[in-house]
C-alpha positions in Angstrom: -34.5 -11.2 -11.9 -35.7 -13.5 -9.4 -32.6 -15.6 -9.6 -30.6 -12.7 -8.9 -32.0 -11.8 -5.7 -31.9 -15.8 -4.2 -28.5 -14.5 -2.8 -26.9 -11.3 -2.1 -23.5 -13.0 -3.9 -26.0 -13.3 -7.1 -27.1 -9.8 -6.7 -23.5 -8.2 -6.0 -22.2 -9.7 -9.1 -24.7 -8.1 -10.8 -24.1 -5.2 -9.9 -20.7 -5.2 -10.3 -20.7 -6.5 -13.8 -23.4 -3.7 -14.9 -21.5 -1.1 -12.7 -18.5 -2.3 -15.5 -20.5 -2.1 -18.3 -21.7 1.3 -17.7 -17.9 2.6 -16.5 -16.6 1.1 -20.2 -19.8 3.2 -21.7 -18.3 6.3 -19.7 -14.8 6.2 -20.6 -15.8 5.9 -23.8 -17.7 9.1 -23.2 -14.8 10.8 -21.4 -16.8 10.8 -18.6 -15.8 10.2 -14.8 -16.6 7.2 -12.7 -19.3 9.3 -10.0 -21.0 9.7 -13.6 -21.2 6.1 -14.3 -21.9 5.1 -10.5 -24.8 7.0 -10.0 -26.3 5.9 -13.7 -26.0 2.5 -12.0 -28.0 3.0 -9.1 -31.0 4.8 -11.4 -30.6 1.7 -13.9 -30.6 -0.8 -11.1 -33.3 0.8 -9.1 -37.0 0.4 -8.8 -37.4 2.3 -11.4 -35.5 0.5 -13.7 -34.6 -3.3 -13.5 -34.7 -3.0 -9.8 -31.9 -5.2 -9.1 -30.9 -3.5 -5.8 -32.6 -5.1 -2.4 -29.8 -6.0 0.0 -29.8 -2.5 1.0 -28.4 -2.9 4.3 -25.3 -4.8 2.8 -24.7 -2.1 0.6 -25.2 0.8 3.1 -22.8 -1.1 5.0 -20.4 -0.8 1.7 -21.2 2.9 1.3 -20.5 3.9 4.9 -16.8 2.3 5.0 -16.4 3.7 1.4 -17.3 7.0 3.1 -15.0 6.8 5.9 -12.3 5.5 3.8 -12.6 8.6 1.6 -12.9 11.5 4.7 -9.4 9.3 5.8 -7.8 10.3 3.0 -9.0 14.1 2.8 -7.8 14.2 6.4 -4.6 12.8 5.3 -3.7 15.4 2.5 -4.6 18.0 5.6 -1.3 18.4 7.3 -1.2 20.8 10.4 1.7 22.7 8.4 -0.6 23.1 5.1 -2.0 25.9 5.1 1.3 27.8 6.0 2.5 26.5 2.6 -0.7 27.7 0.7 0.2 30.5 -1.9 -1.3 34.0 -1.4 -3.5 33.1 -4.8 -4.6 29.7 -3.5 -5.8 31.5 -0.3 -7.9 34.3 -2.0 -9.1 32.2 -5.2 -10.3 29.1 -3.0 -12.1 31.7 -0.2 -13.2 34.3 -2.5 -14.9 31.3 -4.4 -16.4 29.6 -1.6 -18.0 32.5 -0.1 -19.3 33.8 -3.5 -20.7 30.5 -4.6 -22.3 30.4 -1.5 -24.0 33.8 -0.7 -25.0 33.9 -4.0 -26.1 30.3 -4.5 -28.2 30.9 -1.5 -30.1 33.5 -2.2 -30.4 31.7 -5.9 -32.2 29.0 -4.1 -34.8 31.5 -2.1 -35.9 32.6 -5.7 -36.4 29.4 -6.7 -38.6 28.8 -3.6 -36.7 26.6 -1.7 -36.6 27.4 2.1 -34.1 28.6 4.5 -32.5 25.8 5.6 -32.3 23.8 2.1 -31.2 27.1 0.9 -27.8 27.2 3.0 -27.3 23.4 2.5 -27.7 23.2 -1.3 -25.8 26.7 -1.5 -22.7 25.1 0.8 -23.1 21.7 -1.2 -22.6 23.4 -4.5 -19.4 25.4 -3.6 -17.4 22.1 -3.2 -15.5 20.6 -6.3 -14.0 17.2 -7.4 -10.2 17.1 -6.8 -10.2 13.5 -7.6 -11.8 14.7 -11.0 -9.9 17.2 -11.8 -6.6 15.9 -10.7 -6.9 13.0 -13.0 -7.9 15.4 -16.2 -5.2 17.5 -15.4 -2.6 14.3 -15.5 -4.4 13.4 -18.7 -3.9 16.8 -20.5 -0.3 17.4 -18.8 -1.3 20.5 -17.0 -0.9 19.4 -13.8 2.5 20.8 -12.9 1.6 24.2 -15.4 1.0 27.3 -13.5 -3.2 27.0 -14.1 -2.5 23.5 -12.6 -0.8 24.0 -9.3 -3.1 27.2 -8.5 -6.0 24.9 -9.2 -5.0 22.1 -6.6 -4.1 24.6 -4.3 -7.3 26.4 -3.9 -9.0 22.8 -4.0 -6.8 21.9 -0.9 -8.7 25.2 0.8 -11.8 23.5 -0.2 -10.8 20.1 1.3 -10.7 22.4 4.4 -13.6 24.2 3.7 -15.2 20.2 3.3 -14.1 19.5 7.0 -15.1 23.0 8.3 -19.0 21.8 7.0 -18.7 18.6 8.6 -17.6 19.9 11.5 -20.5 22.2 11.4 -22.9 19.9 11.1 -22.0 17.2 13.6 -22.2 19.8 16.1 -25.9 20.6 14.9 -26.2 16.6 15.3 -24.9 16.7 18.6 -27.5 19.8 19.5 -30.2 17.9 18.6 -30.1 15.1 21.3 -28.1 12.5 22.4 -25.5 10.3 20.9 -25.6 6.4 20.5 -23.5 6.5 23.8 -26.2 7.9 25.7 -24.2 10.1 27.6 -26.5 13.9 26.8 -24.8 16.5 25.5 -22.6 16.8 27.9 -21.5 13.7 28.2 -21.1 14.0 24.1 -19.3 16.8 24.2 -16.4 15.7 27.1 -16.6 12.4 24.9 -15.4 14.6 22.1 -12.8 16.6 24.5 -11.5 13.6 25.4 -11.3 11.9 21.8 -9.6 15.0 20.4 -6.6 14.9 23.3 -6.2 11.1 22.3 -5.8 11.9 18.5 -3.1 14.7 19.9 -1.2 12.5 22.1 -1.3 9.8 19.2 -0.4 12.5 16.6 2.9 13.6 19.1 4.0 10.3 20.5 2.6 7.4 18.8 1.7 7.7 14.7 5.3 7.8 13.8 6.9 5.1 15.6 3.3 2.7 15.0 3.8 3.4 10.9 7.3 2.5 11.2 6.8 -0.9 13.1 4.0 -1.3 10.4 5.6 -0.2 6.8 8.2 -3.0 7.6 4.7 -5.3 6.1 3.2 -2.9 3.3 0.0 -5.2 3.2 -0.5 -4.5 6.9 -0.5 -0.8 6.7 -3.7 -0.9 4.5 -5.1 -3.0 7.3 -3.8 -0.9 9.9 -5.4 2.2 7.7 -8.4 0.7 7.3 -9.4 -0.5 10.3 -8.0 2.9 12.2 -10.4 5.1 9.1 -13.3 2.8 10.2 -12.0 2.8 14.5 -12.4 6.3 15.1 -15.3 6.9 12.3 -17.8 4.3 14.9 -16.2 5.8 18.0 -17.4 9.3 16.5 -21.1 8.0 15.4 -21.0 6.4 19.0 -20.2 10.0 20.5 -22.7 11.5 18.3 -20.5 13.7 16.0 -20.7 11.1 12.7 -19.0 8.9 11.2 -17.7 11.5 8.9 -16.3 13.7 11.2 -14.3 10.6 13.0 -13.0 9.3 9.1 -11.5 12.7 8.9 -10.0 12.6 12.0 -8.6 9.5 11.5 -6.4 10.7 8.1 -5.7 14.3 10.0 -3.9 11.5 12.6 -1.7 10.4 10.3 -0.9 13.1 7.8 1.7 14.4 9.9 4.0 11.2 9.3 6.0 10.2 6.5 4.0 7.4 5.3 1.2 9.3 4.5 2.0 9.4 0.4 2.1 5.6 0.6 -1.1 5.0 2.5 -2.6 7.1 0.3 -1.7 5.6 -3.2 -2.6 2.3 -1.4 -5.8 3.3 -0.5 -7.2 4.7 -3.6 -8.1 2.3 -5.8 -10.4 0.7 -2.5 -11.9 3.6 -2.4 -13.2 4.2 -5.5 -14.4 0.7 -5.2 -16.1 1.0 -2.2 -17.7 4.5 -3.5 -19.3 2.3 -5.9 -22.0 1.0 -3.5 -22.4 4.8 -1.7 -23.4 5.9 -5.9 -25.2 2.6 -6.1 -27.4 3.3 -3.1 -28.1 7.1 -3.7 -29.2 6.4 -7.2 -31.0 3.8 -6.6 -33.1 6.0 -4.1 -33.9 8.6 -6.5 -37.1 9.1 -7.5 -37.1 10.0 -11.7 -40.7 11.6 -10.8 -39.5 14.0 -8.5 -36.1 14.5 -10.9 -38.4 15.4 -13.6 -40.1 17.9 -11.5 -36.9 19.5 -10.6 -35.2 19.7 -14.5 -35.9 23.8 -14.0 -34.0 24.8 -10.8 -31.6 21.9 -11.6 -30.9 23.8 -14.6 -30.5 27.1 -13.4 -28.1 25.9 -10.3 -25.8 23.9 -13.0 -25.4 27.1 -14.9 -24.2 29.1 -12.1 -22.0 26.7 -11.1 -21.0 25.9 -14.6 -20.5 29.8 -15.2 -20.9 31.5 -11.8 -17.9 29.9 -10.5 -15.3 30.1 -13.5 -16.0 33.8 -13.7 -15.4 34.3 -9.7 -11.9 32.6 -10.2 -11.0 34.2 -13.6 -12.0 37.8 -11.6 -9.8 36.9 -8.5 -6.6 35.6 -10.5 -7.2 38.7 -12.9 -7.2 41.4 -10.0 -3.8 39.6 -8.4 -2.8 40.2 -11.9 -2.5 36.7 -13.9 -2.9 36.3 -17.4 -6.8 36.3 -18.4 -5.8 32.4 -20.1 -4.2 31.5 -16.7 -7.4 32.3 -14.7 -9.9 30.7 -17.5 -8.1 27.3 -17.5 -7.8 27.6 -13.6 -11.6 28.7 -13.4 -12.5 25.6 -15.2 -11.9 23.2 -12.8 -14.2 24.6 -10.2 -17.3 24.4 -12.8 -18.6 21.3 -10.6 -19.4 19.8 -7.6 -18.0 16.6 -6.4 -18.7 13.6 -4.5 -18.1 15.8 -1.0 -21.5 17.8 -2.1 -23.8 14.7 -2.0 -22.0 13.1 1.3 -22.6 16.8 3.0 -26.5 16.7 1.7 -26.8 13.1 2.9 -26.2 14.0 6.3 -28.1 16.5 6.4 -30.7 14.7 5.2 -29.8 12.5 7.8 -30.4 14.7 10.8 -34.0 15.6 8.8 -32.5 19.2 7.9 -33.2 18.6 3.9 -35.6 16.8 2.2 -35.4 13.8 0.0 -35.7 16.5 -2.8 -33.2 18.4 -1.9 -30.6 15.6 -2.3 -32.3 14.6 -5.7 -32.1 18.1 -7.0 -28.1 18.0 -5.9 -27.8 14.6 -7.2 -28.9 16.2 -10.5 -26.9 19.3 -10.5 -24.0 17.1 -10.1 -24.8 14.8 -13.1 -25.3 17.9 -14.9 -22.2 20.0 -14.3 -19.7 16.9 -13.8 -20.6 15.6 -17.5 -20.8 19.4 -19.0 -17.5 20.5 -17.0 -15.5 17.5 -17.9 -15.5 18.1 -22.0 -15.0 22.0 -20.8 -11.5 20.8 -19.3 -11.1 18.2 -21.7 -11.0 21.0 -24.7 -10.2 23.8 -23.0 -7.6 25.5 -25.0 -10.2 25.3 -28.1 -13.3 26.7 -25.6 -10.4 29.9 -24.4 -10.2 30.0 -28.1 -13.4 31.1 -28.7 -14.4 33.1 -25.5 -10.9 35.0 -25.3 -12.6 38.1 -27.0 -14.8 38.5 -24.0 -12.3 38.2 -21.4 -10.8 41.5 -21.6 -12.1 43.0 -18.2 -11.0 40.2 -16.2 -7.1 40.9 -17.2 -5.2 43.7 -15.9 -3.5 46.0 -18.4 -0.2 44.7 -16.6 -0.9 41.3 -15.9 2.2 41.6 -12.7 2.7 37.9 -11.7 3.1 36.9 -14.9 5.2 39.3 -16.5 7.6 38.8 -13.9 7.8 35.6 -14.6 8.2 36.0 -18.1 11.2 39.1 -17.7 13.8 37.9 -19.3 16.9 38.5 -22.1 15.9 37.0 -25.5 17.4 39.7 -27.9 19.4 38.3 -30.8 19.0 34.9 -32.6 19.0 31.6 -31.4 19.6 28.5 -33.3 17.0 26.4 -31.3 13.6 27.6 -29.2 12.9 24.5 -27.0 10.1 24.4 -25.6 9.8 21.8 -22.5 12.2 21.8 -19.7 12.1 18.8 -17.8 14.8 16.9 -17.0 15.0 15.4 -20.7 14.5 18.9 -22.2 17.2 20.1 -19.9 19.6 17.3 -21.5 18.8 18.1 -24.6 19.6 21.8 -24.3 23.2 20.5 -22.5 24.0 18.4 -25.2 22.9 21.1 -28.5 25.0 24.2 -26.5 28.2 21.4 -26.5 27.9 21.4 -30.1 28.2 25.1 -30.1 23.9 25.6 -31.1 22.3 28.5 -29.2 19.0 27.9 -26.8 16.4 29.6 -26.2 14.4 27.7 -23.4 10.4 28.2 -23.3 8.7 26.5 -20.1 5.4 27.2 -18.6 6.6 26.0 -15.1 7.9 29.4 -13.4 9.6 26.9 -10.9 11.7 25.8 -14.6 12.2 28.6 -15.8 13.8 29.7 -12.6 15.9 26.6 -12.7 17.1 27.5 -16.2 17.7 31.1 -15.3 19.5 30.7 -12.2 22.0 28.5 -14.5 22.5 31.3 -16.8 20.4 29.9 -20.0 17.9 32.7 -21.7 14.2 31.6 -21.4 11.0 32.8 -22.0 8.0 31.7 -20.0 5.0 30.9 -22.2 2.9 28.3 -23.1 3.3 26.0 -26.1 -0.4 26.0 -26.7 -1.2 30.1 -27.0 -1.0 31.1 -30.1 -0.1 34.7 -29.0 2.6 33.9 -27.4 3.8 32.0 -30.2 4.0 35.1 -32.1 6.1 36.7 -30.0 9.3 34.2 -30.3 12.3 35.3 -32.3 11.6 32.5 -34.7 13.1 34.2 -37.8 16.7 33.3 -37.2 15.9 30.1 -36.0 17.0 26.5 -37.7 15.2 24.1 -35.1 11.9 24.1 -32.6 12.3 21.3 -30.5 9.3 20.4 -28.6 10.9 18.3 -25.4 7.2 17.9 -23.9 6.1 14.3 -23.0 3.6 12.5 -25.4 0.8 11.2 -23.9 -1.7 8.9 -25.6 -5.1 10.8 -24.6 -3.3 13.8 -27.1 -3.7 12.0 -29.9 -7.3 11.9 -29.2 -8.1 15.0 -28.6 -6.1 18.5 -28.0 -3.0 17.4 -29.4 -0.3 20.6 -28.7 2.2 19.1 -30.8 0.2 19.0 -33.4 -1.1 22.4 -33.0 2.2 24.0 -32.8 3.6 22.6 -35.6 0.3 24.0 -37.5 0.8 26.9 -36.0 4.7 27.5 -36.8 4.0 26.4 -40.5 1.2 29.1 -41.1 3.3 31.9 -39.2 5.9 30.8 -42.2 8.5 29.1 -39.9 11.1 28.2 -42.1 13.5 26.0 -40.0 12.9 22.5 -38.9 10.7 21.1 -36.2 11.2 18.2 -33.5 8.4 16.6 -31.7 8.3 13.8 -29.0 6.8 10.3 -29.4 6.5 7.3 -27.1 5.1 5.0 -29.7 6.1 3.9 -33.6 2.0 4.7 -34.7 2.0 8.1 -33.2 5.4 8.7 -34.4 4.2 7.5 -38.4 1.4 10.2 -37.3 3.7 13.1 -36.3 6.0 12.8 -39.5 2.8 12.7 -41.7 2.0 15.5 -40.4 4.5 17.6 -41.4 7.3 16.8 -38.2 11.2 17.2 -39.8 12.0 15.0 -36.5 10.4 12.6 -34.1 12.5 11.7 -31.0 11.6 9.0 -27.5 12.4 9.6 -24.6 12.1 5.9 -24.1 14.4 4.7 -26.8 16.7 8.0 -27.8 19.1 8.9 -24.8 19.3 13.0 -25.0 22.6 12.8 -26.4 21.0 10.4 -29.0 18.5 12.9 -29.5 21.2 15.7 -29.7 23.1 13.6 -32.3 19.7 12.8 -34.1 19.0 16.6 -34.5 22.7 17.3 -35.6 22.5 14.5 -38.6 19.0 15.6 -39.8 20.5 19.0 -40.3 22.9 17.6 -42.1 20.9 15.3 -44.4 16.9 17.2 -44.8 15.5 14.2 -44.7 12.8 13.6 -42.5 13.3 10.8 -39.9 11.8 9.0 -36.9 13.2 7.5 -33.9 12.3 3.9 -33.6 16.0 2.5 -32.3 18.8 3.7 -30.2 19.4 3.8 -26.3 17.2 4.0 -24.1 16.8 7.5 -22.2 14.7 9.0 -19.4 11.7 11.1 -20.2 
């Protein structure tokens, strides 16, 4: 180890290549990257191999990883958000911040912990990972479903629950002296009068017209973000408020303009690498003494954030009257806490509110309920599966929002259900009703099943995975199920709704033909083994391909795949 540490290049590549090593063991585990990161700081601590002593270098990583990261919640915080925030959003993200933390609270008296570290550990463990759960929703699909967009929503009131607690504690920081400026607290405070009317002017008069100069060179805007993030994150710390509170400043600056999308998607990948270092310092800092010491209130606070905070949503959406299913999936992605929780316990541990064992014992919740809660997402129609008996009280006898949603006219027969109704299952339906086929259309968008509505087609909303609804379809008269849903790889591995539908139609003694979609020949081989009549690409069949597929495999009853023919889009 001795060689490594002759230079900090030596010791950054080592880190880097065991920070790899350990992400490929995670995502063979399913497991997210703030896993991995912080099982490289413990592995290359002192406890461990002890491979980390350039600390300052890689506080200095951490703290522009940290700034970059507050830029871009800022930036998803428009001054027009919350006016678009949906009733449900509203009441789900609030009710479950202020039940997770009143009751995490006084959770943390019993378990002896005092005032102060009380209210921070409750407040840290009310916050959840929307970079987590956005990218397992885009894996299963379900982030455009209904549990989907309520889920993002009420994470967007937690974003501004996140800047709220900043907020909150740089004014404690500036109460407790002076800034770097050396100015007293008054002087901090007109510092910060006069750095918000700035950011306003710059927000009215100069953020547009500076981006548009700028996007005309896409590699300066990350510059230009960068350097702005990191600008007004030191001219906060000067003023006293933290760095934090200037990062999110910074992206609130700019998320007004319409370049916003495009700085963001530039700046993500740098900040996940630059989070690295922030992981890799915190868990190199742990003490596994102390963890072990803390393995029974650790425990009890992951269950109630692992249960607590599910039950709180599923109880909301069920009073606004949702479907019981609608509100478990939609609990599910708030049994965590995120990256925001440890950043808000390092500053307080910072400004010597917490102990170094009060971030350890959040550092541990977190590993805790970010593994456990990423399989329950992972397989949550199988989990709903086996809890729906108990979910009764938390659906109302009329579940309103829903049913309304799902009114509609489906007496009679129909020649095809199709479930999916994208833009390819939209074709698909055009092109079967030209050759004189009836549709039914199934969606569990309500924004697509409007669309289909308003253009005069029946439709049902439902989803293709609830085997209740499934039971429900007029499927007696029917000759084809057409599943217009996009493949995605990840299915295969896991929940697989094609799969389970076509299971699912077969035992309920559907005697017409079924139609899945494929986006690759081995999948495809796997579908028609299965028991699938038809197996269609968006990439390769064209919908009126498709349309002309369906037709000739009624005609012949042979099974077939699509492996030629034009391309199409999904």
């Amino acid at each position: 180890m001795e060689f490594l540490h002759q230079s900090i290049f030596y010791e950054m590549a080592a880190l880097l290549a065991l920070a790899s090593l350990v992400g490929v063991l995670g995502l063979l585990l399913r497991q997210p990257l703030i896993v991995s990161f912080i099982a490289v700081g413990i592995v290359a601590g002192p406890d461990v191999l002890g491979l980390v002593q350039s600390t300052e270098h890689i506080e200095l990583l951490a703290e522009i990883g940290i700034a970059v990261l507050l830029f871009l919640v800022g930036l998803k915080l428009d001054v027009q958000l919350v006016r678009t925030l949906g009733a449900v959003a509203l009441a789900t993200g609030l009710g479950q911040v202020a039940f997770t933390s009143i009751v995490g609270f006084f959770i943390c008296l019993a378990l002896g912990l005092d005032m102060v570290t009380s209210a921070y550990v409750a407040v840290a463990l009310t916050f959840s990972s929307t970079i987590i759960i956005v990218k397992l929703l885009s894996d299963k699909r379900e982030i455009d479903s209904l549990h989907g967009r309520i889920a993002l929503g009420f994470l967007i009131v937690q974003d501004i629950a996140v800047v709220l607690a900043m907020v909150v504690l740089s004014a404690y920081g500036v109460g407790t002296g002076h800034g770097p400026s050396g100015f007293g607290i008054a002087g901090v405070i007109a510092g910060g009068v006069l750095l918000l009317v700035s950011v306003a002017l710059f927000i009215r008069y100069g953020a547009e017209p500076l981006l548009a100069r700028i996007a005309t060179m896409p590699e300066l805007m990350v510059t230009f973000a960068i350097a702005w993030a990191v600008l007004l994150a030191s001219v906060s710390d000067w003023l006293g408020f933290g760095k934090e509170l200037g990062g999110l400043l910074g992206g609130v600056s700019l998320a007004s303009t319409s370049f916003r999308e495009a700085i963001a998607s530039r700046l993500s990948s740098l900040r996940d690498f630059l989070l690295l270092f922030f992981f890799i310092g915190l868990g190199s800092r742990l003490d596994l003494g102390m963890l072990g010491e803390q393995l029974g209130e650790s425990f009890v606070l992951a269950l109630f954030v692992l249960i607590g905070n599910p039950l709180i949503v599923l109880a909301i959406m069920g009073y606004m009257g949702y479907r019981k299913r609608t509100g478990f999936l939609a609990g599910l992605t708030v049994a965590q806490i995120s990256e925001f929780s440890l950043i808000f316990m390092a500053m307080g541990l910072s400004l010597g509110h917490v102990r170094p064992e009060a971030m350890g014992l959040v550092t541990l919740v977190g590993l805790v309920t970010i593994t456990l809660s990423t399989y329950m997402i992972v397989y949550s129609q199988t989990l709903y599966a086996l809890v729906e008996p108990l979910l009764a009280p938390f659906e109302r006898a009329v579940p309103y929002r829903e049913e309304s949603a799902g009114a509609g006219e489906v007496a009679g027969s129909y020649d095809v259900i199709l479930f999916g109704l994208g833009r390819y299952g939209r074709e698909i339906a055009k092109g079967l009703t030209a050759q004189g086929m009836s549709v039914l259309g199934v969606d569990f968008d309500p924004e697509a099943m409007d669309r289909w509505r308003k253009r005069g087609h029946p439709g049902l909303y439902g989803d293709v995975g609830d085997p209740e609804f499934l039971s429900s379809l007029p499927l007696r008269h029917s000759r084809w199920v057409v599943v217009a849903i996009p493949a995605h790889p990840q299915m295969v591995t896991h929940h697989d709704v094609r799969l389970s539908l076509l299971h699912a139609l077969r035992e309920m003694g559907f005697a017409g033909r079924v139609v899945l979609t494929s986006t690759d020949s081995p999948d495809t081989r796997h579908l028609l083994h299965a028991g699938a009549d038809l197996v269609i690409s968006p990439f390769k069949d064209a919908a009126s391909r498709a349309v002309e597929r369906i037709v000739e495999a009624g005609a012949s009853g042979r099974p077939t795949h699509a492996l030629a023919g034009a391309a199409g889009k999904p």
